[in-house]
C-alpha positions in Angstrom: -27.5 -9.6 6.9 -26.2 -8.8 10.2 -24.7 -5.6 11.1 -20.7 -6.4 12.7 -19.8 -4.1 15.0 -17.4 -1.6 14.2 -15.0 0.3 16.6 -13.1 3.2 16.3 -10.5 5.0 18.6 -6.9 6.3 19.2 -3.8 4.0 20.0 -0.9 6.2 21.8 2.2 6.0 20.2 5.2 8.0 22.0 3.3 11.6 21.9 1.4 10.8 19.1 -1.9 8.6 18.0 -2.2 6.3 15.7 -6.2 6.2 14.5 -7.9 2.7 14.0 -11.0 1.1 13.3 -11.9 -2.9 14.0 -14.6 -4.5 12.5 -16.2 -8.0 14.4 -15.2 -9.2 17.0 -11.0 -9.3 17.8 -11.8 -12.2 20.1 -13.7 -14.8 18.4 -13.4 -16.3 14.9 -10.7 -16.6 12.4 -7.3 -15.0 13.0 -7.8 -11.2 12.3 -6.5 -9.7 9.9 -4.9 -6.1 9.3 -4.9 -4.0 6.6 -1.7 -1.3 6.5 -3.1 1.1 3.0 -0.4 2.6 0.8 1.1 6.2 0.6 3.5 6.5 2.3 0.6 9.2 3.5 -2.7 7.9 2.2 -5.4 6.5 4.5 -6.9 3.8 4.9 -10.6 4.9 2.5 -9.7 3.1 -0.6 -9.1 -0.6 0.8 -12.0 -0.3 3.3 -13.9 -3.2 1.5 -12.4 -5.3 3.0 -13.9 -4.9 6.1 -16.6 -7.2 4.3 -14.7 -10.2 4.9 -16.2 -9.6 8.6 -19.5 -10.6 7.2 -18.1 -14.1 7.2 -16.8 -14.1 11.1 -12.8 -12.8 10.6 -12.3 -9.2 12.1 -10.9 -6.6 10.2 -8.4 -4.2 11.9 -7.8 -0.6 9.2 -5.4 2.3 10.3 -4.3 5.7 9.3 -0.6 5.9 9.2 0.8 8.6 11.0 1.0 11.8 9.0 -2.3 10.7 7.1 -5.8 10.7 7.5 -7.1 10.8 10.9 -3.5 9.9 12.6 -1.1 12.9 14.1 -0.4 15.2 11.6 3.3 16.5 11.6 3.9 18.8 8.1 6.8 20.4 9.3 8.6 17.3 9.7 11.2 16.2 7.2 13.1 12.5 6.1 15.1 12.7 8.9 11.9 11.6 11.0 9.8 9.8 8.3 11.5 6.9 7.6 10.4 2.8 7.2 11.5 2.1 10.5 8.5 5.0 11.9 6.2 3.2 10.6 7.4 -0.4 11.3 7.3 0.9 15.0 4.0 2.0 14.4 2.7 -1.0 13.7 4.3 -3.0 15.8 2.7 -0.5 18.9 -0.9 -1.2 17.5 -0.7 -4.8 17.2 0.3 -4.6 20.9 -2.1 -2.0 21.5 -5.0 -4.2 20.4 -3.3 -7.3 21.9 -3.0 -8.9 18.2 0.9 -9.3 18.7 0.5 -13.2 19.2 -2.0 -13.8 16.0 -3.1 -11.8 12.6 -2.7 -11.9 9.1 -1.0 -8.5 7.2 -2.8 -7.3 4.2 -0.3 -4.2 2.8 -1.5 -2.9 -0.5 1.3 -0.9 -2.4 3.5 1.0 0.3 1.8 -0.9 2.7 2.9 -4.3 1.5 6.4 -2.8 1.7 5.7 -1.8 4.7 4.9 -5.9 5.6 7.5 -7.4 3.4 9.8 -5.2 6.0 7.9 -6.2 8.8 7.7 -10.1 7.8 11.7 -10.0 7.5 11.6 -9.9 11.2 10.1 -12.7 11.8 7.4 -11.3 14.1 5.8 -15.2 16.0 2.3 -13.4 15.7 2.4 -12.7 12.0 0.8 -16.0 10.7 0.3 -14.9 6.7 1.2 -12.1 4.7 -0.4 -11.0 1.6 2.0 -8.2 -0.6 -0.6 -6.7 -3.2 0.5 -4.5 -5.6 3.5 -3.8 -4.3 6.9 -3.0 -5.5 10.6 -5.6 -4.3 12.7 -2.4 -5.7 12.1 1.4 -5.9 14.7 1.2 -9.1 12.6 -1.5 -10.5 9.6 0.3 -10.1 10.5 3.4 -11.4 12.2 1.5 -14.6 9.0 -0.4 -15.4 7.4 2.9 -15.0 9.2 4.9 -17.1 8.7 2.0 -19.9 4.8 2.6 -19.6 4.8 6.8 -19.7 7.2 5.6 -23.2 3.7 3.6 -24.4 1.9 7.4 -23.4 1.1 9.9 -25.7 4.3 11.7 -26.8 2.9 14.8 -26.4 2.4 13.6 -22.8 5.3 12.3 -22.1 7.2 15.2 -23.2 4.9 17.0 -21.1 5.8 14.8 -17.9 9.5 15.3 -19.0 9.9 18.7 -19.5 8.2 20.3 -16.3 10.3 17.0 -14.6 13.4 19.0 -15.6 12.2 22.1 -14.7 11.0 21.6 -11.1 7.6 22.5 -11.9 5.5 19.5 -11.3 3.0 21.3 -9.8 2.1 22.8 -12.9 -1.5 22.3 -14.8 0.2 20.8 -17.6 1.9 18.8 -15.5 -0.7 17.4 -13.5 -3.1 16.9 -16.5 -0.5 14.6 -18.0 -0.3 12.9 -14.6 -3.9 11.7 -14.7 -3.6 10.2 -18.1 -0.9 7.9 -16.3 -3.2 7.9 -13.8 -6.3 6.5 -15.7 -4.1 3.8 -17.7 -2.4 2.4 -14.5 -3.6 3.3 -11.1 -7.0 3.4 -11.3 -9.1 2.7 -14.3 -12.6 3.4 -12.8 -13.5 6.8 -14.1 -14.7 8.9 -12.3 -12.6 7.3 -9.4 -14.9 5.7 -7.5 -15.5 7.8 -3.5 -13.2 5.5 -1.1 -10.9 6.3 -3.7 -11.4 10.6 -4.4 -11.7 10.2 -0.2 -8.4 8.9 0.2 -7.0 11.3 -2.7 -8.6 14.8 -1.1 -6.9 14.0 2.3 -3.8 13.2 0.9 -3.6 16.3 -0.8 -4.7 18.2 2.6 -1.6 17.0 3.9 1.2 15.5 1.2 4.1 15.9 3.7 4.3 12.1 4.1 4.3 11.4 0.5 6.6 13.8 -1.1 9.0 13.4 1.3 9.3 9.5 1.2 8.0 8.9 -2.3 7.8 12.4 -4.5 5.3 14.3 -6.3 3.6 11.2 -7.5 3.5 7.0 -8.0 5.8 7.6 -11.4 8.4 10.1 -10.3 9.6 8.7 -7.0 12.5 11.6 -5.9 12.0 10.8 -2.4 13.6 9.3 0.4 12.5 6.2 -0.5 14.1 6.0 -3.7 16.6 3.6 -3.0 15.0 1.5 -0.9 14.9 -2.5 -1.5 14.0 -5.9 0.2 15.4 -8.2 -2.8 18.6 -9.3 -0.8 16.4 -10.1 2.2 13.0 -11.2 1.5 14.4 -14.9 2.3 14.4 -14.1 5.2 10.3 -13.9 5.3 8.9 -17.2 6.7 5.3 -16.4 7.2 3.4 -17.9 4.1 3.1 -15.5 1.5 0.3 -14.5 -1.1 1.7 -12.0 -3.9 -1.0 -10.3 -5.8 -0.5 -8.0 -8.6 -2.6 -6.3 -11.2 -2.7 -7.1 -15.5 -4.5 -5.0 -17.5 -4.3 -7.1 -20.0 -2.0 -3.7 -22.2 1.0 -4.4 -23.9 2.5 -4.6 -20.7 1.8 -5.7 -17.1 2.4 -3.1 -14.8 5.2 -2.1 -12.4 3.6 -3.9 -9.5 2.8 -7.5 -11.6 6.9 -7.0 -12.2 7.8 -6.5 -8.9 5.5 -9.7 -7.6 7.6 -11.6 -9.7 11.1 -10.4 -8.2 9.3 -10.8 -4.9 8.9 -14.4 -5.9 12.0 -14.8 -7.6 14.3 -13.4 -4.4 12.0 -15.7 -2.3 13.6 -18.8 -3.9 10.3 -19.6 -4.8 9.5 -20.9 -1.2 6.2 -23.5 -0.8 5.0 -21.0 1.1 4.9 -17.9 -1.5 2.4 -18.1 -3.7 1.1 -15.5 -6.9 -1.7 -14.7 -8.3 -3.0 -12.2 -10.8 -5.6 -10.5 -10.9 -6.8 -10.1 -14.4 -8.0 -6.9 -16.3 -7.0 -4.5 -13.2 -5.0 -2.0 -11.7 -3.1 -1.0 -8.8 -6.1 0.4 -6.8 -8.0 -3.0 -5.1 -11.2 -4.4 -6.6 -14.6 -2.9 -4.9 -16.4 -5.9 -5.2 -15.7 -8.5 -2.1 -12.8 -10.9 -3.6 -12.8 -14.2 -1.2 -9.6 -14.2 1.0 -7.1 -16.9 1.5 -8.1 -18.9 4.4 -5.8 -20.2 7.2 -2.2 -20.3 4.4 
């Protein structure tokens, strides 16, 4: 099989720089397509598979948001400077940066696919499909589906999870051990983790400013800035065509993110240009194996 070239470098944003990496060829083939990872804070590690779909000619653009990864690193920053609109500027300067502005599919998995539903809502000309996977319409909705799954843990778990919750101590042992039980049930069910996932996870815990100040100590307990946030009264406004994916472990219930797919859809009025899917017997965290991508939507 033939190796695609990959590139790698540094797009200036104000005083800071933005880290990507491209792989094939931005000018030839299929519309490219760029991948914004979740967080807020992660990197881009855990969805790199997708960088396979170059294999069959469509470049693939990954990035480290800033305040993750291999992006600008600003911990003593607070909410007042990390906010949606950061990051929407962001995004918008690398699209310009790599001259993509006029023509590329979004790919945002979790936060990232907030990230694009706010970006879509703009009605950027360039943006010619969107794809929202795993992600949530509603920080309330999340966190109430959520807290109806940590009610299906455990109880000594969840009383666990509740009591050092109350007591400001969720950095505690206890606390974190109950975590990962969440953890293994809904975010990601390969255990051990598989490495573009424990990648992602060690440098998000070299530097969690991003993440606890936007979302909160972890993807169940959402505290931060971010905690009120919501597209449901304008994600009509999104006319690129739109693929919704969402995870169904087949449990007793689907999780937060199939949920929030629906409300996505629902809000959308059901458009002829949003379309679901499922994906059956899985979690938040993407597939590893190569899933074929919507073509031209």
């Amino acid at each position: 099989m033939e190796t695609q070239k990959v590139v790698e470098g540094f797009a200036p944003f104000g005083e800071w720089q933005t880290w990507y990496r491209v792989t094939g060829d931005l000018n030839a083939g299929p519309t490219p397509l760029v991948v914004a990872h979740g967080g807020p804070g992660c990197t881009h590690d855990y969805v790199l598979a997708l960088a396979q779909l170059a294999e069959r000619g469509r470049p693939v653009v990954h990035y480290d948001q800033l305040g993750g990864g291999r992006s600008t690193h600003m911990p003593e920053k607070g909410g007042d400077f990390w906010t949606v609109e950061l990051f929407l500027e962001e995004l918008e300067n690398l699209l310009v940066y790599l001259g993509l502005n006029d023509r590329y599919f979004l790919l945002g998995q979790s936060w990232g696919g907030m990230l694009g539903a706010e970006h879509a809502i703009r009605q950027p000309a360039g943006l010619k499909a969107l794809v929202i996977s795993n992600s949530p319409a509603s920080m309330a909705l999340w966190v109430s589906e959520a807290k109806i799954l940590r009610g299906q843990l455990d109880p000594e778990v969840e009383a666990a999870l509740d009591r050092h919750e109350a007591d400001g101590t969720t950095d505690d042992a206890e606390y974190l051990a109950a975590q990962q039980v969440y953890y293994d049930l809904h975010v990601c069910r390969v255990v051990p983790n598989p490495p573009e996932v424990l990648r992602t996870t060690e440098l998000l815990d070299e530097d969690p400013t991003v993440y606890n100040v936007m979302n909160g100590p972890n993807e169940f307990f959402c505290i931060g800035t971010l905690r009120n946030w919501s597209v449901v009264d304008d994600v009509h406004k999104i006319t690129a065509p739109t693929l919704l994916a969402s995870a169904d472990s087949t449990r007793r219930r689907p999780p937060p993110c199939s949920r929030s797919s629906t409300t996505f859809r629902t809000c959308a009025g059901r458009s002829s240009k949003t379309r679901a899917t499922c994906l059956r017997r899985r979690t938040r965290t993407l597939p590893r194996r190569r899933r074929r991508f919507p073509g031209e939507l």
